[in-house]
C-alpha positions as semicolon CSV with decimal commas, in nm:
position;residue;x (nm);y (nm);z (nm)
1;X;9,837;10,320;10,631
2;X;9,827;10,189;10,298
3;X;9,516;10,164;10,016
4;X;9,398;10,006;9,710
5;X;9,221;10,166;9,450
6;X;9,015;9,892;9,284
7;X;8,972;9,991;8,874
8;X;8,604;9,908;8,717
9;X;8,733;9,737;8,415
10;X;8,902;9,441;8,657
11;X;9,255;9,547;8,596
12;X;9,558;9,593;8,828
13;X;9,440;9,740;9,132
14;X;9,685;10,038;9,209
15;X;9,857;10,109;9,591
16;X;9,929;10,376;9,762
17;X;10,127;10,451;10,123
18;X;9,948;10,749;10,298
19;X;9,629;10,916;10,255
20;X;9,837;11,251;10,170
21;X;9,938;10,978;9,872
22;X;9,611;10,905;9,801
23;X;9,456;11,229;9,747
24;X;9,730;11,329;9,551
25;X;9,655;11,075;9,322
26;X;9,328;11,129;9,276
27;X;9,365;11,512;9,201
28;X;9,509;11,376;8,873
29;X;9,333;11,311;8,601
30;X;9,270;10,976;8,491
31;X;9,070;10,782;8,211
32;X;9,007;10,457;8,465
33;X;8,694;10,454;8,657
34;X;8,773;10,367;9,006
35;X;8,519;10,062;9,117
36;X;8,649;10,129;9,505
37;X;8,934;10,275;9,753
38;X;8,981;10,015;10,054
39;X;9,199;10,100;10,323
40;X;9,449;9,806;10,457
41;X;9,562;9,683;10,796
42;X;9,850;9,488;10,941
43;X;9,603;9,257;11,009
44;X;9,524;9,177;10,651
45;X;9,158;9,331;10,691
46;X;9,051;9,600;10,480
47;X;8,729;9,869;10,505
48;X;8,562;10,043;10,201
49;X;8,675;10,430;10,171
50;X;8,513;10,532;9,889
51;X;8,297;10,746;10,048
52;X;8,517;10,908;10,206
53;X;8,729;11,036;9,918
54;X;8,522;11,043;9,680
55;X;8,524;11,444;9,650
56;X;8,850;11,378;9,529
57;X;8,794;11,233;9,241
């Protein structure tokens, strides 16, 4: 499964390949405020994850 973390500022949005991935990067300190973490389907479709990780950040 693969995500996008969407920045605040409007830059690049960053991917990642596995929620293992994901939480990884998020244990590391960063300066950019993360606007939102969508998850993506094969289908093209994508769901709001924030939530879910946001204990992570």
């Amino acid at each position: 499964m693969r995500y996008r973390i969407d920045y605040a500022d409007g830059r690049c949005s960053c991917f990642v390949n596995s929620s293992k991935d994901l939480i990884d990067w998020l244990k590391t300190p960063k300066e950019e405020q993360i606007e939102d973490i969508r998850k993506l389907y094969k289908s093209g479709c994508s769901d709001s994850v924030l939530e879910k990780y946001r204990k992570y950040i």
